[in-house]
Every structure is written in C-alpha cells, then in structure tokens.
N, C-alpha and C positions, 0 to 999 in steps of 0.2 A: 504493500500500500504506500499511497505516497503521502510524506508528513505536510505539514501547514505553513504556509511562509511563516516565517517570524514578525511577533510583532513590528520592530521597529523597521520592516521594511517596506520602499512603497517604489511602485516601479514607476512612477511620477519622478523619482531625483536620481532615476540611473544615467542622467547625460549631466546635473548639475554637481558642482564644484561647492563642498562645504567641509568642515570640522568634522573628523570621522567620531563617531561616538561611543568612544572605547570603554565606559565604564555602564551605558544602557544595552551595550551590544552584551555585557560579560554577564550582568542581572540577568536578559533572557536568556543568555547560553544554558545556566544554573539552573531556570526556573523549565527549558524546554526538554535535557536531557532529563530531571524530576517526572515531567507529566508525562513524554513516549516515549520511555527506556530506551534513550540513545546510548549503546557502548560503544566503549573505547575501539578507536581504526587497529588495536593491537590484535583484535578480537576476529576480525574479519577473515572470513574463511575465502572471498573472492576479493581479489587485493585489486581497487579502482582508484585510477590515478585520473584529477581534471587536469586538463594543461592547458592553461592559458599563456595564448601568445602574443604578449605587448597591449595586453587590456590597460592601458595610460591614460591619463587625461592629453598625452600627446593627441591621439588616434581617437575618441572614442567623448571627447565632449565637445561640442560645439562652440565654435571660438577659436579653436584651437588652430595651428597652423597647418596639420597634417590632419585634422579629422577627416574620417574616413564616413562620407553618407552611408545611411541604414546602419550604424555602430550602435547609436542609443537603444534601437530596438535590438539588435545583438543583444545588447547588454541584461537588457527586459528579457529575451529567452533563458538566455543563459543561468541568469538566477533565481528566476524559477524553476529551470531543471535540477541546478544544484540544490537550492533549498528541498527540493520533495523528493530529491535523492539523498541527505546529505547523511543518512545513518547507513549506505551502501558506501561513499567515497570517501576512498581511506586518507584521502591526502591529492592536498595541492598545492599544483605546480604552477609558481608565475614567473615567465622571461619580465626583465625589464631592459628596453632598449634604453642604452645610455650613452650621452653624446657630449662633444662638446665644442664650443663655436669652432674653431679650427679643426676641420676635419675634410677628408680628399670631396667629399657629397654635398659640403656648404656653399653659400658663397663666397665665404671671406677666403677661400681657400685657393679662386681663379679670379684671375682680371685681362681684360682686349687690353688693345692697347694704347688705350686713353684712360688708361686705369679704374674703369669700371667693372662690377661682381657681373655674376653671369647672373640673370631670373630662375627663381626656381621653375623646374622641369625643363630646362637646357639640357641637351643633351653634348657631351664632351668626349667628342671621340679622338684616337690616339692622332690621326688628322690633321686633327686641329688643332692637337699640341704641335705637332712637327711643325705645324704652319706658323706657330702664331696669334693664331685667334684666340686660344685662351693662354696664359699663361699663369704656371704655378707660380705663388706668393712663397711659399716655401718648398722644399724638397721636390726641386723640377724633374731632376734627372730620375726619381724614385716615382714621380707622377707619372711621369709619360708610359715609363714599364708600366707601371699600373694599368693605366688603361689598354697597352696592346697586350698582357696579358687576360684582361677581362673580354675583350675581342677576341679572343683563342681561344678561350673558353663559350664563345655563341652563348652564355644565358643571358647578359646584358651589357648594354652599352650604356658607361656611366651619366648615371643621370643627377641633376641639381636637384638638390629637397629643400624647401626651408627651412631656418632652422627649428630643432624640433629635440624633443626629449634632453634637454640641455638638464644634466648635472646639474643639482641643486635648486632648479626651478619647477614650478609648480606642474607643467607639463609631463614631467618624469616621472613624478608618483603616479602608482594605481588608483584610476577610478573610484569615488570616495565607497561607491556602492559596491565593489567589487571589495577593497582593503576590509570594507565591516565584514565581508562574506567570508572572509579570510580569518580575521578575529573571530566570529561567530563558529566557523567548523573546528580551527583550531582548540576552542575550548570545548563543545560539543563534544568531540571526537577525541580529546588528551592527545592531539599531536600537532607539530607545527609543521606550518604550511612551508614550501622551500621557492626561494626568490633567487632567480639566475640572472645577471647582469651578463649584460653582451654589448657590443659596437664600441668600442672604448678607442680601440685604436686609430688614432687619424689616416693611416695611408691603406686601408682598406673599407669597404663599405660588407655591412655584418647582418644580411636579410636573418640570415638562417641564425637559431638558436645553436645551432651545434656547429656552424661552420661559418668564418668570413669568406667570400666572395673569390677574394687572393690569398694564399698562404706568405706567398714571400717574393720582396719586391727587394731588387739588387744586391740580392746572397742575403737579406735580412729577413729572421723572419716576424709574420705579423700577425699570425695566428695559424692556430692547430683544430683540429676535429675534437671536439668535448668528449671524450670519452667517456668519462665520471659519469656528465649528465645521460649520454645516451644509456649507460648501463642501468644506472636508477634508473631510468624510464621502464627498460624492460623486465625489469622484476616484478612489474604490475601486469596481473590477471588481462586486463581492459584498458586501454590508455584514450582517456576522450578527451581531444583537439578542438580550442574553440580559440579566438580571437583576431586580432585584427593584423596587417589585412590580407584577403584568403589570396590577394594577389601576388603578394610579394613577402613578409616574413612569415605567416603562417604557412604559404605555398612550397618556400622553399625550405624551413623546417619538414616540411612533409617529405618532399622531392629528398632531405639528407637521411632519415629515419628508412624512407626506403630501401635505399641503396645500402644502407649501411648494417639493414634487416636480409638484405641478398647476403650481404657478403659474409654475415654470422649465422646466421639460425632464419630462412626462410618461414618455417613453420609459424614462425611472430608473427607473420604482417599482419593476420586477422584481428592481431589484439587493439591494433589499432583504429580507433573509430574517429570519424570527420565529423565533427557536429555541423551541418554544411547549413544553417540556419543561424548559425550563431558568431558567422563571420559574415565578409562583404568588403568588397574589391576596390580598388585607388580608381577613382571613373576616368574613362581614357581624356585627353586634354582636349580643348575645341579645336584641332586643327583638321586645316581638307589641304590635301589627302593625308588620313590619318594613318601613320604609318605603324605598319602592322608589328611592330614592338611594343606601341602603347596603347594598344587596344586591350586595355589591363583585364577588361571584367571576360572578356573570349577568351584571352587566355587561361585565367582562371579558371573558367568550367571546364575546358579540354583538360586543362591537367586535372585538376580531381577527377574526373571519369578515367582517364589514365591509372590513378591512383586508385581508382575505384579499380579496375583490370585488371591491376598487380597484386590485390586480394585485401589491402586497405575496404572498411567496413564505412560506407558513407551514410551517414545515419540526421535525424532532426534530434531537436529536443523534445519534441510533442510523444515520441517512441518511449513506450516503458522500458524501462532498466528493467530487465529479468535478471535475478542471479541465486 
C-alpha cells in the first residue's frame, strides 16, 4: 500500500525557493514512523536506491539561469512517488552539479577579439579556436585539445551554459522540496541520504555523474570514471533515475551506467529503472535551421528507447512499486 504525503508537504512550493524546515520536517518524521510502522532501510529485504540527478534550484526553479521547463512538475511527481514509496527506498542518492565562474563551458572563460564573452549556447568548436574566433582567457593550449578531443569523441561539441550551479550560491543547493525529502526519509528510514558532487574541474565539462566528458587534456589528467559511486549504485536490488535534465546529465549518466553494466555484470541492466516522467529535456534553441545537435528533447527520446533496448526498465511514477 502506499503511505500518505506528509504533513508539511504541498506540491504548490516544489519550484519555490525558501528556508528548508528542519526541525517541522524531524516532528513529522517521529510522529509518521509512530503511526505506519516505518522501519529502518537496514531492515529491507529489497535494497531500492532513488537517484537523483542534479535536482538544484540551478535546473529545476524558475528564475533560474538553467531551468529546465516541465522540472516543477518533475519535481511534483517525483515526490509523490517517493513519499508513498518511502518505507520501500532504502536510501538516496543526490548528484550535485558544482561549478564555478571560470570554467572551459562559461563565458568568462572565451572572448573574439574585441574582447567580448561568447552568449550562452554558443557553440565552440576546435575551428574556431584555430581560427581565432574564440579565444581562451586562460589555458589556450589545454582549451583547444579540449575541444578536438571532445570532436573525437562525436557526443558533443562544446557548448556555452550560463552561468549556473556556482559554489556557494543559492542555485547549487537542492531544491528546498527535495532537501526536506531528504531530511524526512533520512530520519524515517535511520539512514542518511548520500550527496555526490561533480563538475569541479574547469578544463572539462562533467554531464555524467560518473564521468567528465574529457579525461585528460595535455598529458594532465582531469578526471576519472567514479568507480566508488558506480559500485554503490549496484549493490541496490532497483536503482530508480529521476532528475534533470533527461537530455544531457541524466542522459548521459545513463549512456555511462550502461556501458559500464556491459563491461561488469550484464545481468544489472534491468535493475535499473528511468522514471521517464520525472525528468524533461534542455528545449532545443530558436534557431532555423536547427541543427540536428541541438535538437535536445529528439535526442533525448531516441536515446532512452535505446536504453530502453539494452534492457534498462523505462518506467512512470504513476506505476506501483511491487516488491
């Protein structure tokens, strides 16, 4: 059966920005494990991991520089499935994308040559470093590899973001509806929730939770494959993927769990579930002709039916949890 939202939540301030409310959240936690014997995630005989992917007030409240339209309502599924799940899910998993203004994806990081930043969603290709057109503000010669190794790799050509999930600013923290959900299972449940920081490094751009883009630009390296994280992930019975966005770092978290489920134990992929209602795509940008790189939300679907074919479990939130 599935349990009751909790009091203090109302899916009216899942896109607003306030004071999270840690000592009303921890009252009902006490008062709701008392009334329907919620036990301990120690206890669980089917071991369910949530994963959210960069559920921030970057991506996911309005205002914001990167929100992602349809995220509010994301956010309204999503925590309704966990709440009337939440004496099945032993434990959750939040990425935070974390950044900071100098970094290869900003703008203070390229300028022409009248020393202006590029717009966000410029695109910077190896080109147009050779050329001129853009140049790096710092570490030129480590930029330029960058991007023609990011062209060798065909998944994308570097693109300009605004800035966004900036360290220390209000953008970078979880969604205030999501951090109470956090608090709330954590004590529900006697266990705590696990929070993965990623993108830190400036000369690569870091979709995937388990992997940057570029490993190593001029013999340096600048990241590795999360091993740690990927292993936690598959200890869990079920692992269900929700968050923002399904075009780009949940996508490509997915796109590295796959591959990385090929290369250890096949037999995993099923464990993994797409909550595909509880994510939503970067909308491609007004341009004609709109080139078929940034037609985010197409790409999106093709690749989860992809993923769906490699035996990934694409599922709603509306679908009972049986266990």
């Amino acid at each position: 059966m599935s349990l009751p939202i909790p009091c203090f939540h109302e899916d009216a301030r899942s896109g607003q920005l306030y004071l999270e409310r840690t000592a009303e959240v921890a009252d009902e936690a006490r008062r709701y494990v008392a009334e329907h014997g919620v036990r301990p995630a120690r206890e669980d005989r089917v071991r369910i991991a949530a994963f959210g992917i960069d559920v921030q007030v970057a991506f996911c409240t309005p205002g914001a520089s990167l929100f992602v339209p349809g995220a509010v309502e994301d956010t309204q599924r999503t925590l309704r499935w966990l709440y009337s799940h939440l004496d099945r899910v032993t434990e959750l998993v939040f990425s935070l994308d974390t950044h900071r203004i100098f970094q290869i994806f900003h703008p203070a990081w390229w300028k022409d040559a009248e020393g202006r930043h590029p717009a966000p969603m410029t695109q910077v290709s190896a080109a147009d470093v050779r050329s001129g057109r853009w140049r790096a503000s710092r570490f030129p010669e480590e930029s330029l590899e960058y991007c023609e190794r990011l062209e060798a790799q065909a998944r994308y050509v570097l693109t300009i973001w605004p800035y966004h999930a900036l360290l220390g600013g209000l953008s970078h923290a979880l969604v205030p509806a999501f951090y109470e959900a956090s608090v709330f299972h954590a004590l529900a449940r006697d266990t705590a929730t696990h929070f993965e920081l990623k993108g830190e490094h400036p000369l690569t751009e870091n979709y995937s939770v388990l992997m940057p883009e570029v490993t190593e630009v001029k013999g340096q390296r600048v990241g590795e494959f999360n091993t740690r994280l990927f292993e936690r992930l598959m200890t869990f019975d079920r692992l269900y993927v929700f968050g923002q966005a399904k075009s780009h770092c949940v996508l490509s978290t997915l796109r590295d769990l796959r591959e990385h489920i090929e290369r250890t134990d096949r037999s995993k992929m099923g464990r993994v579930h797409i909550l595909v209602d509880a994510m939503s795509p970067v909308p491609a940008p007004p341009l004609e002709p709109l080139p078929p790189s940034l037609d985010f939300p197409r790409l999106a679907d093709e690749a989860i039916e992809e993923l769906r074919r490699a035996g990934m479990r694409v599922v709603r939130t509306t679908e009972p949890l049986d266990v």
